[in-house]
C-alpha positions in Angstrom: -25.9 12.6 -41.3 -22.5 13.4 -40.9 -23.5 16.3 -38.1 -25.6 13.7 -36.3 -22.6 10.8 -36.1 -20.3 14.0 -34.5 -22.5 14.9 -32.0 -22.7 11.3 -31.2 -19.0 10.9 -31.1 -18.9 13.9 -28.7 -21.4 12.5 -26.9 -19.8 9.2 -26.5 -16.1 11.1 -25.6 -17.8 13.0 -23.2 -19.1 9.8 -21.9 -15.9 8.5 -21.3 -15.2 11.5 -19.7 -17.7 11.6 -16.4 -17.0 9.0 -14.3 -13.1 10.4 -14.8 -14.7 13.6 -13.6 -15.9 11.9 -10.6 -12.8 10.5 -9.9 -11.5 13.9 -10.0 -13.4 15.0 -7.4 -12.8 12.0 -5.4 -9.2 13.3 -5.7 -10.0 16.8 -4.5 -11.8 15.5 -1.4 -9.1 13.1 -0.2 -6.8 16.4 -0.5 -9.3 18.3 1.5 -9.9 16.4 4.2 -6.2 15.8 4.5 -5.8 19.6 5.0 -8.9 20.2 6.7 -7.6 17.5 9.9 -3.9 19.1 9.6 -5.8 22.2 10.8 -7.2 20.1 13.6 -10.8 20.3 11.9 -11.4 16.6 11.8 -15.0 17.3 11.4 -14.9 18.6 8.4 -12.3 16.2 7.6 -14.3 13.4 8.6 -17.5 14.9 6.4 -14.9 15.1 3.0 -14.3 11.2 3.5 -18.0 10.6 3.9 -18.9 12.8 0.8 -16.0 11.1 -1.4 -17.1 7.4 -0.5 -20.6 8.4 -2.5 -18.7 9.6 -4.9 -16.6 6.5 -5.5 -20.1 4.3 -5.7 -21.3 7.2 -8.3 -18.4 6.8 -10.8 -18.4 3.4 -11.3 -22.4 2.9 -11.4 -22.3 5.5 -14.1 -19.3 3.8 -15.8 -21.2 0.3 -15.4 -24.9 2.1 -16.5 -23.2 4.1 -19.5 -20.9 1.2 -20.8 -18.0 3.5 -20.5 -15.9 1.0 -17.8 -12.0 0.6 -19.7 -8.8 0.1 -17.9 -7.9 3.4 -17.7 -11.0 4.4 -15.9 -9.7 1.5 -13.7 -6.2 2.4 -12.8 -7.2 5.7 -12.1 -10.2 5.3 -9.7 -7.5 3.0 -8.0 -4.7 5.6 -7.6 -7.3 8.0 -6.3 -8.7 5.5 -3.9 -5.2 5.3 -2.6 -4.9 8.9 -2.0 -8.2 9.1 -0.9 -9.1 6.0 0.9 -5.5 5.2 1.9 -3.3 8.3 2.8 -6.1 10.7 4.0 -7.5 8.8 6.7 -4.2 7.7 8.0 -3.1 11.1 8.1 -6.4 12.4 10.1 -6.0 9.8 12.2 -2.6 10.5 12.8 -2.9 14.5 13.0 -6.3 13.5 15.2 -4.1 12.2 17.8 -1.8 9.4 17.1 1.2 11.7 16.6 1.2 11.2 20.7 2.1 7.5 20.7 5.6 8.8 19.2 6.7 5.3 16.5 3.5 3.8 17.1 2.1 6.7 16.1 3.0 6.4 12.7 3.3 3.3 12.3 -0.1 2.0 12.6 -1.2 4.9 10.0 1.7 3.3 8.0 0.4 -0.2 8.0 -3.2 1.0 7.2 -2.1 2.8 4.0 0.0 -0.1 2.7 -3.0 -2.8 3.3 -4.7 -0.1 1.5 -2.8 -0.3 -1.9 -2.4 -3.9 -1.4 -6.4 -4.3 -1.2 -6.9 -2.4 -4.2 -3.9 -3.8 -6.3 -5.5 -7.2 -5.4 -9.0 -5.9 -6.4 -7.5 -5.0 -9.9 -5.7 -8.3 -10.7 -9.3 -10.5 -9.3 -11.9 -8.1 -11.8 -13.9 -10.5 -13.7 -12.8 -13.5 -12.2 -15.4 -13.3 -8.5 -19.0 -12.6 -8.2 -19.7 -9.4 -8.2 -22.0 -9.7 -5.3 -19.4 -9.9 -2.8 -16.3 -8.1 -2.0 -13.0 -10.2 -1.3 -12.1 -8.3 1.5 -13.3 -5.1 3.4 -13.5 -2.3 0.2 -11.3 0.6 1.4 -13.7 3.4 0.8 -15.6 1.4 4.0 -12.6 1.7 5.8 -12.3 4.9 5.1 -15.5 5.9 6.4 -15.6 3.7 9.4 -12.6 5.9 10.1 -14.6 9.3 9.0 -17.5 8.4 10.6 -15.7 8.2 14.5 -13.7 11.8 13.4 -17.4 12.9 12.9 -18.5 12.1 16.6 -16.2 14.8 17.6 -14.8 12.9 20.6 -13.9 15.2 23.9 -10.6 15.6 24.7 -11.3 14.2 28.2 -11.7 10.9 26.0 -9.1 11.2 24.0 -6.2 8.7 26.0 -8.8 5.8 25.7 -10.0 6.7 22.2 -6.8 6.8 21.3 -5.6 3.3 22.0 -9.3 1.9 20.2 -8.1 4.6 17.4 -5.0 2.9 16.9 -6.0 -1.2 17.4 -9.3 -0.3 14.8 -7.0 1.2 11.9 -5.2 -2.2 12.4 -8.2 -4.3 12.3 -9.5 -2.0 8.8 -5.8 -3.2 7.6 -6.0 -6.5 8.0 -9.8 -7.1 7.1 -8.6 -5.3 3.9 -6.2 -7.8 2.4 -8.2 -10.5 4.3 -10.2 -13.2 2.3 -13.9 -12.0 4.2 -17.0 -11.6 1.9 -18.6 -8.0 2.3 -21.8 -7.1 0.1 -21.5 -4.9 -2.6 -23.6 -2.4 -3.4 -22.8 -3.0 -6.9 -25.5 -5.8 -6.7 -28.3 -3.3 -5.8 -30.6 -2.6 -8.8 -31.8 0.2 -8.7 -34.8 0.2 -11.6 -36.2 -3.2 -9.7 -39.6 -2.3 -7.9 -39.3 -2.7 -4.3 -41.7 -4.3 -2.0 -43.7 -1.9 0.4 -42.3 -3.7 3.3 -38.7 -2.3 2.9 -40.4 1.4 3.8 -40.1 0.8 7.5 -36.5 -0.1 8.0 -35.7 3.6 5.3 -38.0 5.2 7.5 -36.2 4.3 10.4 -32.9 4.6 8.9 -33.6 8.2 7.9 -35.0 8.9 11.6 -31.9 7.8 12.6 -29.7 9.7 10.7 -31.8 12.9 11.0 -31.9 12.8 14.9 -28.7 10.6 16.0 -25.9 11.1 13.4 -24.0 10.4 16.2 -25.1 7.1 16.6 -25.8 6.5 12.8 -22.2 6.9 11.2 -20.2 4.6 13.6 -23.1 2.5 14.3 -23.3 1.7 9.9 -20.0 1.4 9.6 -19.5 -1.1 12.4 -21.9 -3.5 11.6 -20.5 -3.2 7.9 -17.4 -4.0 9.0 -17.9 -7.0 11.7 -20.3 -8.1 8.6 -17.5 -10.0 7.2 -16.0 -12.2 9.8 -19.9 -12.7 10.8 -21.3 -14.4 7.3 -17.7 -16.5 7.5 -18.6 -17.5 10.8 -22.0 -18.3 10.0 -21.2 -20.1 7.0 -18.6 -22.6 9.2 -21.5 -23.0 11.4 -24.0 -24.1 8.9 -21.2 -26.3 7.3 -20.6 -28.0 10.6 -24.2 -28.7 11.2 -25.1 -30.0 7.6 -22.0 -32.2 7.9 -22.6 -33.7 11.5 -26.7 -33.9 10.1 -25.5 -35.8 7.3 -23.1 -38.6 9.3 -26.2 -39.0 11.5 -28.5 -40.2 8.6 -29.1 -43.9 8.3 -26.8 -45.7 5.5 -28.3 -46.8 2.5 -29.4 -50.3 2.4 -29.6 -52.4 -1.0 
């Protein structure tokens, strides 16, 4: 018996242990793609972002499915989505380009990282305390990508002084829908041992036709409509509120 409760402790330590591992790699793919677009391959660079976003969702769905979520696990995935989320695409972005608007230049890459840590040091102080539905704010590994997926496209160089300008003005939007108060989905909320209805095999199918064809189109296209998915549902939501409330003065009062 005594064999059997070590290998469970092992187990259990080594538990504890993966979704750090993740993290790890989360770490090392920041640092690449860092490197990768200070060599002016911002494809590449753009493809390490993408690849460390999944692996951000992995470690804490295997953290939340494992019971192995503690406040070290926490702090860390934090610091690395600094690193990761914050300083390497501001740094791409920067090396991609930006480095020709002189202050500006840096600046703007500046401001992105700080509403970077600011988003996440809010995220940490607000766990357990909002539905965990919704993101308050836009989560910086979608930032991050929105910003990978457009280093992806590979623009021309003949585009490059107008890119530029919607370059710079976008990783100021990212910043400030980051520490903004917007409701974004999470995909913490996806379940993914539910049974599904047949009907949600056409949109996959088209969404994987899509990607397989036109990942182009695909990777700016997703992270665009993620993003403006924010400011959308708040708009909708003062819509709705304005149309009960005038529906509701319109009603006949009450009689005795």
């Amino acid at each position: 018996m005594s064999a059997a409760r070590e290998v469970r402790a092992r187990l259990r330590r080594g538990a504890y242990l993966l979704p750090s591992l993740f993290t790890i790699g989360n770490i090392f793919l920041g640092f690449a793609a860092t490197i990768h677009a200070l060599n002016g391959h911002f494809v590449r660079a753009g493809a390490y972002l993408l690849l460390a976003s999944v692996l951000d969702f992995l470690d804490g769905k295997i953290a939340r499915m494992m019971g192995t979520e503690s406040d070290f696990g926490r702090e860390f995935d934090s610091l690395a989505d600094v690193l990761t989320f914050g300083m390497a695409p501001a740094l791409a972005a920067w090396a991609w380009g930006l480095s020709d608007l002189r202050r500006a230049g840096w600046l703007v890459p500046l401001f992105y990282v700080v509403c970077t840590a600011t988003r996440l040091a809010r995220f940490n102080v607000q766990t357990g305390r909002t539905d965990t539905r919704w993101f308050v704010g836009l989560p910086s590994p979608a930032a991050a990508g929105t910003v990978a997926s457009f280093l992806l496209v590979g623009v021309e160089p003949d585009w490059r002084p107008w890119f530029m300008g919607a370059m710079a003005a976008g990783l100021v939007a990212l910043g400030v829908l980051m520490v903004s108060n917007f409701r974004y989905w999470s995909l913490k909320s996806i379940d993914l041992g539910a049974r599904w209805s047949y009907r949600i095999a056409l949109p996959i199918a088209a969404v994987v036709l899509l990607l397989a064809f036109w990942p182009e189109l695909f990777f700016p296209g997703f992270a665009v409509l993620y993003v403006v998915s924010g400011p959308l549902l708040w708009l909708f939501g003062r819509v709705s509120s304005s149309e009960r409330a005038d529906a509701t003065q319109k009603l006949p009062p009450d009689r005795p």
